[in-house]
C-alpha positions in Angstrom: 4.9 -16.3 -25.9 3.0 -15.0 -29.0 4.9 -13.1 -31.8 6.3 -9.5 -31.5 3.8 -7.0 -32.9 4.8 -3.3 -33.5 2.0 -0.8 -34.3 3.1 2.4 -36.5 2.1 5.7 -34.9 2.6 9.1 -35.4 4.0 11.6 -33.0 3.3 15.6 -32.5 6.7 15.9 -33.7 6.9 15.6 -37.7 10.7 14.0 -38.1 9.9 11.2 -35.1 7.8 7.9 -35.5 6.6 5.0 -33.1 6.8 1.6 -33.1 4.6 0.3 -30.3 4.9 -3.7 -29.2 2.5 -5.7 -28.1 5.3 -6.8 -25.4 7.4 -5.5 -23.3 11.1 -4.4 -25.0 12.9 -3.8 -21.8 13.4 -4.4 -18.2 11.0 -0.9 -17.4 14.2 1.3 -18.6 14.4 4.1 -21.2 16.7 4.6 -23.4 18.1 7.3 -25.7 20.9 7.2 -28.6 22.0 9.9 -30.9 24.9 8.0 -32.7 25.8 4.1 -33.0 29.0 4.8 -30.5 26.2 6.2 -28.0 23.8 2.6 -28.7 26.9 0.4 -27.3 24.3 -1.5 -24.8 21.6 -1.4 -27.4 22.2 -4.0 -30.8 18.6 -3.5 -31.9 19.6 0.6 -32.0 22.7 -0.3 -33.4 21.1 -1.8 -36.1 18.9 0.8 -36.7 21.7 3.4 -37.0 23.3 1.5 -40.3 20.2 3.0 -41.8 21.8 6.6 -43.5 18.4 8.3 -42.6 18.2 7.2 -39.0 19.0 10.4 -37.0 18.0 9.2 -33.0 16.9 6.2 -31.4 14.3 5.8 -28.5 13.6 2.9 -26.2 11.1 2.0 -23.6 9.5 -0.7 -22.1 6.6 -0.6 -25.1 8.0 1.3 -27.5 10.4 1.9 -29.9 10.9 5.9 -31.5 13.4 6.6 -34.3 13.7 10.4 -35.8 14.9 10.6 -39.1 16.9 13.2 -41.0 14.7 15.2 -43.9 16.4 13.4 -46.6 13.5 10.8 -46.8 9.8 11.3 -45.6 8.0 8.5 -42.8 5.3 7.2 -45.3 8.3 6.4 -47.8 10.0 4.1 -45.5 7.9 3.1 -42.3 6.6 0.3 -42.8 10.1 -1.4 -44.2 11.5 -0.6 -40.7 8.5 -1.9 -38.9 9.2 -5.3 -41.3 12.7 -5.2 -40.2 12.3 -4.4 -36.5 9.5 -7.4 -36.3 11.8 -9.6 -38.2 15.2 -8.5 -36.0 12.6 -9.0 -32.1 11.2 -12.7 -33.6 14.4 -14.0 -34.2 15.7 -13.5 -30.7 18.2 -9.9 -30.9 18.7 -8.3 -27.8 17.2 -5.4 -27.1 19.1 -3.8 -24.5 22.2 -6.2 -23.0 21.8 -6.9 -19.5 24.7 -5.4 -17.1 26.8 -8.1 -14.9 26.3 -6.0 -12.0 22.6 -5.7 -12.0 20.6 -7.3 -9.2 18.4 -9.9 -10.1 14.8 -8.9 -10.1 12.1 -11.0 -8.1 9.7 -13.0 -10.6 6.9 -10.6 -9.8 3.6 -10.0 -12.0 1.0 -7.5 -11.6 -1.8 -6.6 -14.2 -4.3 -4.4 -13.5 -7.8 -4.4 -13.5 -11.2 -1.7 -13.1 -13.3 -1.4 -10.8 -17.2 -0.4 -10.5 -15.4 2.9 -9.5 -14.0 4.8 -12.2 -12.0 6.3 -9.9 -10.2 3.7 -8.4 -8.4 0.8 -10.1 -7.0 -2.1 -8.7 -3.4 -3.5 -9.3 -3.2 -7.0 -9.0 0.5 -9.3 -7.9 1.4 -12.9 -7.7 2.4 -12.4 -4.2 1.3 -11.6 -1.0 1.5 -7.6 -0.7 0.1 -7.3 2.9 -1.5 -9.8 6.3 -4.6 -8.4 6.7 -5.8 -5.1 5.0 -4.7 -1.7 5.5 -6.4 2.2 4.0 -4.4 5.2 3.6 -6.0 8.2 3.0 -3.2 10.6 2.8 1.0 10.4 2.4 0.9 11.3 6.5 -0.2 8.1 6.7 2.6 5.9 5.2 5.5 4.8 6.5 8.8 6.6 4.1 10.7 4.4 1.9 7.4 2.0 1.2 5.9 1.3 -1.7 2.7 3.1 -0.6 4.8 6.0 0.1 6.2 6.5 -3.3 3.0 5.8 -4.8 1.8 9.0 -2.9 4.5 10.7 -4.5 2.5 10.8 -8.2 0.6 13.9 -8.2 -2.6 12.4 -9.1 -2.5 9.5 -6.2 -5.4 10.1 -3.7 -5.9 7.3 -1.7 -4.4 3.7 -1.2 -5.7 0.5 -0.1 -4.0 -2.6 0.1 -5.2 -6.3 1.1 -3.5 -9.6 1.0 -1.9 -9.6 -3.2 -3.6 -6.3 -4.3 -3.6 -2.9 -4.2 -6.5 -0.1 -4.6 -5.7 3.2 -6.1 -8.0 6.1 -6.1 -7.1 8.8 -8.4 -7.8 12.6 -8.4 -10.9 14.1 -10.3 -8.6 15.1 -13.0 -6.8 12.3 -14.0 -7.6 9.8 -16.8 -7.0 6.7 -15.8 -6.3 5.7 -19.9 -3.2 8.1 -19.2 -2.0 6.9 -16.0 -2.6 2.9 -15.5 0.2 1.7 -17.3 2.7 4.2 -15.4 1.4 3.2 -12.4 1.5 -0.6 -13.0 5.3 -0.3 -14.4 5.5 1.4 -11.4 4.2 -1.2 -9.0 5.9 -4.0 -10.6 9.3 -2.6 -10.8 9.3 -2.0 -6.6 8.0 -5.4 -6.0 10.9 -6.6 -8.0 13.8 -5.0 -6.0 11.6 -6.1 -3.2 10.4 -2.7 -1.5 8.7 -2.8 1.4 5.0 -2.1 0.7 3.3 -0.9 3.7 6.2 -0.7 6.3 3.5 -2.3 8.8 3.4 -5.7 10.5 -0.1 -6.2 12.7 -3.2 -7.1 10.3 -4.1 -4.2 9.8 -7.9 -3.4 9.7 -8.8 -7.5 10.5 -7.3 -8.5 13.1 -9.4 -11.3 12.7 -12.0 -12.5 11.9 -15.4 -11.1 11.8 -17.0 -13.7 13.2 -14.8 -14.0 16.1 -14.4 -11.0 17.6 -15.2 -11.5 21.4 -18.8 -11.3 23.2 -21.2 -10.6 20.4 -24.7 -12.1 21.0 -25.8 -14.7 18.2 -27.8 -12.7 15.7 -24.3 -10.2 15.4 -22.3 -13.9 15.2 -24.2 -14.6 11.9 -24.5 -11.4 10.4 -20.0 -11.5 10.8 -20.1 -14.6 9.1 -22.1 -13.9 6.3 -19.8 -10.8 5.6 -16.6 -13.2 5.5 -18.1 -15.9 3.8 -20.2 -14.1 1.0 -19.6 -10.3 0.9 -16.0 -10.0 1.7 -14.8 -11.9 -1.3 -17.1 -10.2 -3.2 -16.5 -6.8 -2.5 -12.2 -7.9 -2.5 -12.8 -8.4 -6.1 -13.8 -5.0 -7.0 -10.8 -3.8 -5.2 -12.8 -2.9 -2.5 -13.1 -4.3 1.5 -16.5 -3.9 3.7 -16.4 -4.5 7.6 -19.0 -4.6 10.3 -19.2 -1.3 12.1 -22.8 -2.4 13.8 -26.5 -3.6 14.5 -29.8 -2.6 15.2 -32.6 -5.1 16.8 -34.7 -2.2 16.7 -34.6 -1.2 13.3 -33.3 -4.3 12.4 -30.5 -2.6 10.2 -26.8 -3.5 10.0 -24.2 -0.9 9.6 -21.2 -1.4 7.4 -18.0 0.7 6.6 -16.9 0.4 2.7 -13.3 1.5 2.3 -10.9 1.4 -0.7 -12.3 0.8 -3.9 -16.1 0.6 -2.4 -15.6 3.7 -1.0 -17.2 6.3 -2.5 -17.9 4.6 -5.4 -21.1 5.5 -7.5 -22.7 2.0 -8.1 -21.8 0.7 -4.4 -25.3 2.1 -3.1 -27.2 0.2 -6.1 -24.7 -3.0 -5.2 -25.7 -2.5 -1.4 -29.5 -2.3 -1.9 -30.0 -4.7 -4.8 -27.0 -7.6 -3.7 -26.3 -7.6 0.1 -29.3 -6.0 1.8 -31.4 -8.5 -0.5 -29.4 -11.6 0.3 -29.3 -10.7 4.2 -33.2 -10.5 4.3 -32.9 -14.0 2.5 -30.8 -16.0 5.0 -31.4 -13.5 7.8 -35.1 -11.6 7.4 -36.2 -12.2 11.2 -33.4 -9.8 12.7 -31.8 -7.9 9.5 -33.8 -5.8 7.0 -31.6 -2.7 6.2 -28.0 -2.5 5.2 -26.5 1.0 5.7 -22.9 1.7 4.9 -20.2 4.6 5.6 -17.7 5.3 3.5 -14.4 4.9 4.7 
């Protein structure tokens, strides 16, 4: 693990200052202390408070706030503290001290990544979230106590779409992603360490199986399935997206897709199907398919 890193920043309030980290301070908790007797749990706070001017103490998972009392000024003295508090995290002190009767967490990761939709984002875990993949368009939808129910719970949380170890969020017009990823993510991981449920289902979900196996469909329909699982699917999975087989036309020669979670909706995913998938089916498939057309789900 590289070396603790704190950034100095200023806050809208004049007497409080910011020391950000470049790694995470605490188990996702927050913490406030007013006095030393208050920072019992806390020795980095405690430390802090043998500092005359140190007034408060504030800690979160990526920062660390102190307010000051108007005896000294920040410029005067913040970068000695940031020296000290980079000195005090390198050396091994403790941050917050665990408590005996905390459960132990799951050793769960999740980072989070964008998507060609700058609406959605996609939240990536070392773990198996879901068997097969599921959509959710609204809170009706999920099943309570679940992890996709509680992510319906922020204000800003649209849609949700989850397959095998990741999960697709689509946000409302007027969020900012910059604002919201890293309170969703915190979010995220801290449920998939105490184990939550995440979708509260247990059949597959939208692929029941396969594509390319699904019953009585005449050759030409056989191929175009498997092409979508071997070359598309993982494709589109990657974007935070999924794409399944809705139909085909020998007439016009046109396959008919549905595009659901990230995919869906998404500004560039026209461009992707004209210029990627329509191209590469009239490659390995230009007898019988010609057009790709695609619903969004």
């Amino acid at each position: 693990m590289s070396k603790f890193k704190l950034e100095i920043r200023e806050t809208t309030h004049p007497e409080i200052i910011k020391f950000v980290s470049n790694h995470f301070l605490t188990d996702q908790s927050s913490h406030e202390f007013n006095n030393i007797d208050e920072a019992k749990i806390s020795p980095l706070a405690q430390e802090l408070f043998f500092i005359p001017f140190v007034k408060a103490v504030y800690i979160t998972p990526s920062f660390i706030a102190v307010a000051r009392h108007p005896m000294v000024q920040w410029q005067e003295v913040q970068d000695d503290i940031c020296e000290q508090l980079e000195t005090y995290l390198n050396g091994g002190g403790i941050v917050i001290e665990s408590s005996p009767e905390k459960p132990k967490l799951s050793a769960v990761t999740v980072y989070a990544e964008n998507t060609p939709n700058p609406a959605a984002m996609r939240f990536v875990a070392n773990k198996i979230l879901a068997k097969g993949t599921f959509e959710f368009k609204s809170a009706d939808q999920a099943t309570p106590g679940t992890l996709i129910a509680k992510l319906f719970e922020f204000p800003f949380v649209k849609e949700l779409f989850v397959s095998e170890n990741y999960l697709s969020v689509t946000k409302t017009e007027t969020a900012v992603w910059e604002e919201k990823v890293q309170e969703v993510r915190e979010f995220i991981l801290k449920e998939l360490q105490q184990n939550t449920e995440v979708t509260g289902l247990v059949s597959a979900g939208l692929d029941v199986e396969s594509e390319a196996v699904a019953g009585e469909d005449d050759e030409t329909v056989v191929a175009i399935k498997k092409i979508l699982d071997e070359y598309v699917k993982p494709a589109v999975a990657g974007d935070g997206g999924h794409i399944r087989f809705e139909g085909y036309s020998a007439h016009t020669k046109t396959v008919t897709v549905l595009l659901q979670g990230a995919c869906s909706g998404c500004p560039s995913s026209t461009y992707t199907l004209k210029n990627g998938i329509e191209n590469m089916f009239r490659q390995m498939m230009g007898e019988h398919v010609q057009h790709i057309e695609a619903v969004n789900g």
